[in-house]
C-alpha positions in Angstrom: -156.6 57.3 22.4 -155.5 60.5 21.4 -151.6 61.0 20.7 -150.2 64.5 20.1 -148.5 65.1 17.0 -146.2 68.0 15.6 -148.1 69.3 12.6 -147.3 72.3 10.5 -150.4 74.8 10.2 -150.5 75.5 6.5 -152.6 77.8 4.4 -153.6 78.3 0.7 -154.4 81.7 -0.4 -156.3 81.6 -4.1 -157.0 84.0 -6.7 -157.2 87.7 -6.1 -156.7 88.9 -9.3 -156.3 92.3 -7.5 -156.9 95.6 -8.3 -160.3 93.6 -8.4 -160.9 91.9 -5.0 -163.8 91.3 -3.3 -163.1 93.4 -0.2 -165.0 91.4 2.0 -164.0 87.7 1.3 -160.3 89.1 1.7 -160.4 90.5 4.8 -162.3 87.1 5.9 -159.2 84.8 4.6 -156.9 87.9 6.4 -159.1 87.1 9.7 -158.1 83.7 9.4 -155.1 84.0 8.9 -154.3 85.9 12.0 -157.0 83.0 14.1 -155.3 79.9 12.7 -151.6 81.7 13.0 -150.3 79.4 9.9 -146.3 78.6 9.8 -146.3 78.7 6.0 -148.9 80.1 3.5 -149.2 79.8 0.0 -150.7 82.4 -2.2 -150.9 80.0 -5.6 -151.5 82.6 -8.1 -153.3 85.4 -9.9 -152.6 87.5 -7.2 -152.4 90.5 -10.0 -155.0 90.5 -12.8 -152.9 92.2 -15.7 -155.9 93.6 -16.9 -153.8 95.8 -19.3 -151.6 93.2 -20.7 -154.3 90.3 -21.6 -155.0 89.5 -25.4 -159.1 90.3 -24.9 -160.8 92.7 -25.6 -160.3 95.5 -23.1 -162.3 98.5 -21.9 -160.2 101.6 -23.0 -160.9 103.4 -19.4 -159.1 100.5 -18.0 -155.9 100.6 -20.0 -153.6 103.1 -18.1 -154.3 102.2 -14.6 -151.5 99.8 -14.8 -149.0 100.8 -11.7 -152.6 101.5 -9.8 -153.2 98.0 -10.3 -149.6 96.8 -9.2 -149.9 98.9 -6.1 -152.7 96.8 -5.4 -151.4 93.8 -5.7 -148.6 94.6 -3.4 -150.9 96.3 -1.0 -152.7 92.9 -0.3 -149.6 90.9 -0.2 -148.7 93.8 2.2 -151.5 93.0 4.3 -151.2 88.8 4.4 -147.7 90.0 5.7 -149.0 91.6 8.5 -151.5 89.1 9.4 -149.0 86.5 9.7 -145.8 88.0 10.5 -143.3 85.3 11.1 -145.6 82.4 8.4 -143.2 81.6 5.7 -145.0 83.1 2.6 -144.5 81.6 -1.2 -146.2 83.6 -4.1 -146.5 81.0 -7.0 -146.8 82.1 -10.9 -150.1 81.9 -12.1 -151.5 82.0 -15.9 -152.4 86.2 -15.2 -149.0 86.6 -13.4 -147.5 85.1 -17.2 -149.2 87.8 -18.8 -146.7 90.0 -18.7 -143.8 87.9 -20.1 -146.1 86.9 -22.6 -146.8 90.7 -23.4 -142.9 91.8 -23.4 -141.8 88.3 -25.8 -144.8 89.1 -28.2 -144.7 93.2 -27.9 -141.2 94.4 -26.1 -138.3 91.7 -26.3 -135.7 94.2 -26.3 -137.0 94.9 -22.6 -137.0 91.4 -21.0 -133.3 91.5 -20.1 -134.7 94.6 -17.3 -134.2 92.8 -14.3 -136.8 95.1 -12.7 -139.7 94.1 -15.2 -140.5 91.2 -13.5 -143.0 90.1 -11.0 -141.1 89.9 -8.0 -139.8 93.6 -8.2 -142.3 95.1 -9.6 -144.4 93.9 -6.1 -141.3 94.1 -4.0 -141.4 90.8 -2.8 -138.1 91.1 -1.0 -138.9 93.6 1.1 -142.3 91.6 1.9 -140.2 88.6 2.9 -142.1 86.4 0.2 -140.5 83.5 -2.1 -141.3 83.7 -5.5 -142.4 80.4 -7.4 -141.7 81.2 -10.9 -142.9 77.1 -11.5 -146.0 78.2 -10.6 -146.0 74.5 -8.5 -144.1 73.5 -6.0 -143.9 70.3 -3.5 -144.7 70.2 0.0 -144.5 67.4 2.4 -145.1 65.2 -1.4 -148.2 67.0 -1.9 -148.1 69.5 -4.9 -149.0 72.6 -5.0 -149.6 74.7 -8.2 -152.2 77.6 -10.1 -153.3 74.9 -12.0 -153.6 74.5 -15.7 -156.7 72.0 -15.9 -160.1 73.7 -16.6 -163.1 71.5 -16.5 -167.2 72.6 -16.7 -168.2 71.9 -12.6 -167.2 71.9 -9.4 -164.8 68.8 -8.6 -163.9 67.4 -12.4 -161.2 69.8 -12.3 -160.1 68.7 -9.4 -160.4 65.0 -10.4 -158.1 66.8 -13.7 -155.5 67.5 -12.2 -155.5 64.4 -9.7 -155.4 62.3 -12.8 -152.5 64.2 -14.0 -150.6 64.9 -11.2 -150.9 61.4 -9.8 -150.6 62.4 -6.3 -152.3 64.9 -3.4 -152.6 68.3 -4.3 -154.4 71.9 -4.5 -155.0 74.5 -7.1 -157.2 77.3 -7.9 -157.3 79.1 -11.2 -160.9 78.0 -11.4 -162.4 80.0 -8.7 -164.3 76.6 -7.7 -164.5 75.2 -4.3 -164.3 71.4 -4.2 -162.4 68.6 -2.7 -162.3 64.7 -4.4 -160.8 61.6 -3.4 -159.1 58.3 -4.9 -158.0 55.1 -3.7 -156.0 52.3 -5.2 -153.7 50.3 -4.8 -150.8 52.8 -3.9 -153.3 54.3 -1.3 -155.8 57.2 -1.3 -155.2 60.6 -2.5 -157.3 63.9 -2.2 -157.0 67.2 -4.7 -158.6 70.7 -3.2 -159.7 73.6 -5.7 -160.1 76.1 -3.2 -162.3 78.8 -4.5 -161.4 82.2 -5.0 -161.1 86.1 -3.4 -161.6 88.2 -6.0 -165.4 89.5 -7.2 -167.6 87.4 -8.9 -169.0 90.0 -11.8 -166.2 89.8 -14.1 -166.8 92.1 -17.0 -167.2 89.4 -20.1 -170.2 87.9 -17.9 -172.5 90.8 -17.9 -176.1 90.1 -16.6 -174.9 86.3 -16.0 -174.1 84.4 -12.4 -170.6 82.6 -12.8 -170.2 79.7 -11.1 -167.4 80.3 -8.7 -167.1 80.6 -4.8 -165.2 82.5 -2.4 -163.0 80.6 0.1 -159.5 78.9 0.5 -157.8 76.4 2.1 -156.1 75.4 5.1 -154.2 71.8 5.9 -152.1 70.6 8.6 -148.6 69.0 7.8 -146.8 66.3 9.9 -143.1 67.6 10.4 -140.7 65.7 8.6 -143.1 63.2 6.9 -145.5 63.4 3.9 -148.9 62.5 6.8 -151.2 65.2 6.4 -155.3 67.0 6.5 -156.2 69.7 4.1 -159.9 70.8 4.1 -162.1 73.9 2.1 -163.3 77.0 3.9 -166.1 78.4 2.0 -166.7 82.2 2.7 -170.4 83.4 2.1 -171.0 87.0 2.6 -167.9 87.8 3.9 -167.8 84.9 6.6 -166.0 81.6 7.3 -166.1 79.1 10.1 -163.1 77.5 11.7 -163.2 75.7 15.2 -166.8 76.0 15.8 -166.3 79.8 15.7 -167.7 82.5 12.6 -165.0 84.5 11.3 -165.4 87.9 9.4 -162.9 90.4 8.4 
Protein backbone atom coordinates (compact mmCIF):
# COMPACT_ATOMS: atom_id res chain seq x y z
CA UNK A 1 0.00 0.00 0.00
CA UNK A 2 1.56 3.12 -0.91
CA UNK A 3 0.63 6.34 1.22
CA UNK A 4 1.78 9.77 0.03
CA UNK A 5 3.83 11.70 2.40
CA UNK A 6 5.05 15.47 2.54
CA UNK A 7 8.80 15.15 2.41
CA UNK A 8 11.31 18.00 2.17
CA UNK A 9 13.84 17.42 -0.94
CA UNK A 10 17.20 18.18 0.68
CA UNK A 11 20.68 18.37 -0.65
CA UNK A 12 24.33 18.26 0.64
CA UNK A 13 26.90 20.07 -1.34
CA UNK A 14 30.66 18.86 -0.15
CA UNK A 15 33.99 20.24 -0.48
CA UNK A 16 34.95 22.49 -3.31
CA UNK A 17 37.77 23.98 -1.99
CA UNK A 18 37.40 26.42 -4.96
CA UNK A 19 39.58 28.29 -6.96
CA UNK A 20 40.39 24.41 -7.39
CA UNK A 21 37.26 22.56 -8.53
CA UNK A 22 36.96 19.94 -10.62
CA UNK A 23 34.90 21.54 -13.41
CA UNK A 24 33.18 18.61 -14.35
CA UNK A 25 31.91 16.91 -11.06
CA UNK A 26 30.43 20.56 -10.27
CA UNK A 27 28.55 21.13 -13.00
CA UNK A 28 27.20 17.35 -12.42
CA UNK A 29 26.02 18.19 -8.69
CA UNK A 30 24.71 21.85 -10.45
CA UNK A 31 22.66 19.39 -13.01
CA UNK A 32 21.19 17.86 -10.13
CA UNK A 33 20.38 20.29 -8.47
CA UNK A 34 18.27 21.92 -11.06
CA UNK A 35 16.62 17.79 -11.81
CA UNK A 36 15.83 17.13 -8.17
CA UNK A 37 14.70 20.97 -7.49
CA UNK A 38 15.72 20.64 -3.60
CA UNK A 39 13.83 23.01 -0.93
CA UNK A 40 16.91 23.38 1.10
CA UNK A 41 20.67 22.73 0.35
CA UNK A 42 23.50 22.56 2.35
CA UNK A 43 26.96 23.34 1.17
CA UNK A 44 28.90 21.93 4.52
CA UNK A 45 32.17 23.38 3.97
CA UNK A 46 35.54 24.09 2.35
CA UNK A 47 33.77 25.85 -0.19
CA UNK A 48 37.09 28.31 -0.40
CA UNK A 49 40.52 26.58 -0.15
CA UNK A 50 42.58 29.50 1.56
CA UNK A 51 45.48 28.38 -0.26
CA UNK A 52 47.29 31.65 0.84
CA UNK A 53 46.51 31.52 4.43
CA UNK A 54 47.31 27.74 5.36
CA UNK A 55 50.44 26.97 7.70
CA UNK A 56 52.10 24.44 4.81
CA UNK A 57 54.38 24.88 2.79
CA UNK A 58 53.18 26.99 -0.17
CA UNK A 59 54.18 27.38 -3.78
CA UNK A 60 55.32 31.11 -4.11
CA UNK A 61 53.30 31.54 -7.58
CA UNK A 62 50.33 30.73 -5.65
CA UNK A 63 50.60 33.32 -2.87
CA UNK A 64 48.96 36.62 -4.39
CA UNK A 65 46.08 35.13 -6.21
CA UNK A 66 44.14 35.62 -3.12
CA UNK A 67 40.85 37.89 -4.18
CA UNK A 68 41.16 35.47 -7.59
CA UNK A 69 40.54 32.77 -5.38
CA UNK A 70 37.61 34.54 -3.41
CA UNK A 71 35.97 35.42 -6.68
CA UNK A 72 35.89 31.90 -7.16
CA UNK A 73 34.41 30.84 -4.38
CA UNK A 74 31.62 33.31 -4.79
CA UNK A 75 31.29 32.58 -8.42
CA UNK A 76 30.22 28.81 -7.61
CA UNK A 77 27.99 29.79 -4.77
CA UNK A 78 26.78 32.16 -7.52
CA UNK A 79 25.93 29.39 -9.65
CA UNK A 80 24.18 26.83 -6.91
CA UNK A 81 22.03 30.08 -6.57
CA UNK A 82 20.96 29.97 -9.89
CA UNK A 83 20.36 26.30 -10.09
CA UNK A 84 17.97 26.39 -7.32
CA UNK A 85 16.60 29.69 -7.09
CA UNK A 86 13.93 29.65 -4.46
CA UNK A 87 16.04 26.24 -2.17
CA UNK A 88 16.92 27.66 1.11
CA UNK A 89 20.82 27.60 0.96
CA UNK A 90 23.09 27.27 4.33
CA UNK A 91 26.93 27.65 3.85
CA UNK A 92 28.54 25.95 7.02
CA UNK A 93 32.17 26.76 8.41
CA UNK A 94 34.53 24.37 7.44
CA UNK A 95 38.34 23.63 8.84
CA UNK A 96 39.71 25.77 5.30
CA UNK A 97 36.90 28.44 5.83
CA UNK A 98 38.78 28.79 9.72
CA UNK A 99 41.88 29.51 7.97
CA UNK A 100 41.50 32.88 7.88
CA UNK A 101 40.58 33.67 11.46
CA UNK A 102 43.27 31.53 12.39
CA UNK A 103 45.71 33.59 10.07
CA UNK A 104 44.34 37.23 11.43
CA UNK A 105 44.50 35.86 15.57
CA UNK A 106 48.09 34.41 14.88
CA UNK A 107 49.36 37.22 12.20
CA UNK A 108 46.74 40.47 12.18
CA UNK A 109 44.70 40.77 15.46
CA UNK A 110 44.43 44.42 15.24
CA UNK A 111 42.30 43.53 12.04
CA UNK A 112 39.68 41.07 13.36
CA UNK A 113 37.35 43.80 14.67
CA UNK A 114 36.77 44.64 10.39
CA UNK A 115 33.47 43.51 10.09
CA UNK A 116 34.18 43.05 6.38
CA UNK A 117 37.13 40.46 6.90
CA UNK A 118 35.00 37.76 7.41
CA UNK A 119 33.65 35.01 5.31
CA UNK A 120 30.33 35.94 4.72
CA UNK A 121 31.28 39.44 3.22
CA UNK A 122 34.11 38.71 1.74
CA UNK A 123 31.65 36.10 -0.56
CA UNK A 124 28.67 38.29 -0.34
CA UNK A 125 26.52 35.87 1.02
CA UNK A 126 23.66 38.43 1.53
CA UNK A 127 23.23 39.26 -1.68
CA UNK A 128 23.36 35.38 -2.61
CA UNK A 129 20.45 34.85 -0.20
CA UNK A 130 22.66 32.20 1.76
CA UNK A 131 22.78 31.58 5.73
CA UNK A 132 25.97 31.44 7.16
CA UNK A 133 26.79 28.59 9.77
CA UNK A 134 29.64 29.87 11.59
CA UNK A 135 29.18 26.33 13.92
CA UNK A 136 30.18 24.67 11.06
CA UNK A 137 27.09 22.02 12.21
CA UNK A 138 23.82 22.50 12.39
CA UNK A 139 20.47 20.29 13.09
CA UNK A 140 17.92 19.39 10.77
CA UNK A 141 14.89 17.44 11.29
CA UNK A 142 17.38 15.80 14.59
CA UNK A 143 19.83 14.78 12.01
CA UNK A 144 23.18 16.83 12.31
CA UNK A 145 24.81 18.19 9.86
CA UNK A 146 28.55 19.49 10.06
CA UNK A 147 32.23 19.70 8.01
CA UNK A 148 33.29 17.25 10.25
CA UNK A 149 36.29 17.10 12.43
CA UNK A 150 36.88 13.09 12.51
CA UNK A 151 39.54 11.77 10.01
CA UNK A 152 40.01 8.12 9.79
CA UNK A 153 42.32 5.89 7.12
CA UNK A 154 39.15 4.32 4.71
CA UNK A 155 36.12 4.83 3.38
CA UNK A 156 33.29 4.37 6.14
CA UNK A 157 35.43 4.45 9.65
CA UNK A 158 35.11 8.09 9.51
CA UNK A 159 31.83 7.84 9.10
CA UNK A 160 31.38 5.23 11.90
CA UNK A 161 33.75 8.37 13.79
CA UNK A 162 31.62 10.59 13.86
CA UNK A 163 28.40 8.37 14.35
CA UNK A 164 30.16 7.20 17.57
CA UNK A 165 30.57 10.79 18.53
CA UNK A 166 27.65 12.40 17.51
CA UNK A 167 25.33 9.73 18.75
CA UNK A 168 22.79 10.29 16.26
CA UNK A 169 22.06 10.49 12.21
CA UNK A 170 24.25 12.68 10.37
CA UNK A 171 26.50 13.80 7.25
CA UNK A 172 29.85 15.31 6.83
CA UNK A 173 32.58 15.67 4.30
CA UNK A 174 35.96 17.07 4.96
CA UNK A 175 37.26 13.71 3.92
CA UNK A 176 36.49 13.75 0.36
CA UNK A 177 35.23 9.97 0.90
CA UNK A 178 31.99 8.56 -0.21
CA UNK A 179 30.44 6.14 2.19
CA UNK A 180 27.29 5.56 4.13
CA UNK A 181 27.24 3.14 7.67
CA UNK A 182 24.55 2.05 9.86
CA UNK A 183 23.85 1.20 13.66
CA UNK A 184 21.17 -0.23 15.60
CA UNK A 185 20.43 -0.56 19.24
CA UNK A 186 18.38 -0.29 21.47
CA UNK A 187 17.24 3.49 20.89
CA UNK A 188 16.86 2.42 17.18
CA UNK A 189 19.02 2.54 14.03
CA UNK A 190 20.97 5.44 12.85
CA UNK A 191 22.93 6.06 9.50
CA UNK A 192 26.08 8.75 9.01
CA UNK A 193 26.82 9.73 5.06
CA UNK A 194 30.44 11.08 4.08
CA UNK A 195 29.59 12.34 0.86
CA UNK A 196 32.58 12.65 -1.31
CA UNK A 197 33.83 15.67 -2.63
CA UNK A 198 33.87 18.38 -5.83
CA UNK A 199 36.98 19.63 -5.95
CA UNK A 200 40.13 17.86 -8.07
CA UNK A 201 41.73 14.99 -6.97
CA UNK A 202 45.67 15.92 -7.63
CA UNK A 203 46.23 18.04 -4.74
CA UNK A 204 49.75 19.37 -4.91
CA UNK A 205 51.38 17.48 -1.61
CA UNK A 206 50.45 14.11 -3.49
CA UNK A 207 52.49 14.41 -6.50
CA UNK A 208 52.75 11.20 -8.75
CA UNK A 209 50.35 9.47 -6.01
CA UNK A 210 46.30 8.45 -6.37
CA UNK A 211 44.46 9.85 -3.25
CA UNK A 212 41.75 8.03 -2.15
CA UNK A 213 38.82 10.29 -2.46
CA UNK A 214 35.62 10.34 -4.68
CA UNK A 215 33.49 12.85 -6.27
CA UNK A 216 29.83 12.98 -5.40
CA UNK A 217 27.25 14.32 -2.71
CA UNK A 218 24.27 13.78 -1.14
CA UNK A 219 20.72 14.05 -1.33
CA UNK A 220 17.90 13.00 1.53
CA UNK A 221 14.28 13.45 1.79
CA UNK A 222 12.88 15.02 5.04
CA UNK A 223 9.36 14.36 6.52
CA UNK A 224 7.73 17.94 7.31
CA UNK A 225 7.44 18.46 10.80
CA UNK A 226 9.00 15.20 12.13
CA UNK A 227 12.59 13.83 12.50
CA UNK A 228 11.40 10.51 9.59
CA UNK A 229 13.63 10.68 6.95
CA UNK A 230 16.06 8.89 3.65
CA UNK A 231 19.47 10.20 2.82
CA UNK A 232 21.53 8.27 0.14
CA UNK A 233 25.27 8.94 -1.83
CA UNK A 234 25.49 9.96 -5.45
CA UNK A 235 28.78 9.01 -6.67
CA UNK A 236 29.91 11.13 -9.84
CA UNK A 237 32.48 9.29 -12.13
CA UNK A 238 33.67 11.18 -15.03
CA UNK A 239 31.59 13.92 -14.68
CA UNK A 240 28.21 11.84 -14.36
CA UNK A 241 25.64 10.85 -11.69
CA UNK A 242 22.44 8.81 -11.73
CA UNK A 243 19.25 9.80 -10.11
CA UNK A 244 15.71 8.24 -10.97
CA UNK A 245 16.88 5.78 -13.39
CA UNK A 246 18.22 8.73 -15.50
CA UNK A 247 22.39 9.78 -16.15
CA UNK A 248 23.01 13.16 -15.32
CA UNK A 249 25.99 15.40 -16.59
CA UNK A 250 26.67 18.96 -16.35
Amino acid sequence: MKRKVEYEKTVFVPDIHAPYIDGNAFRCMLAFLKVFKPEHIFVIGDVLDFYQLSKFIKNPSRMMDLQTDIDAAHLALRQIRKAAPTAKIRLLKGNHEARLQKFLWSTAAELVSLRDLTVPHLLNLDDLNIEWIETGSTVFHGFLIKHGNVVRSRSGYTATGEREKAGISGVSGHTHRLSQIYNTNYTGMTTWVECGCLCRLDPEYAEGQIVDWQHGLAFGFYKKDKKRFTIHTAPIIDGCCVYDGKEIYG
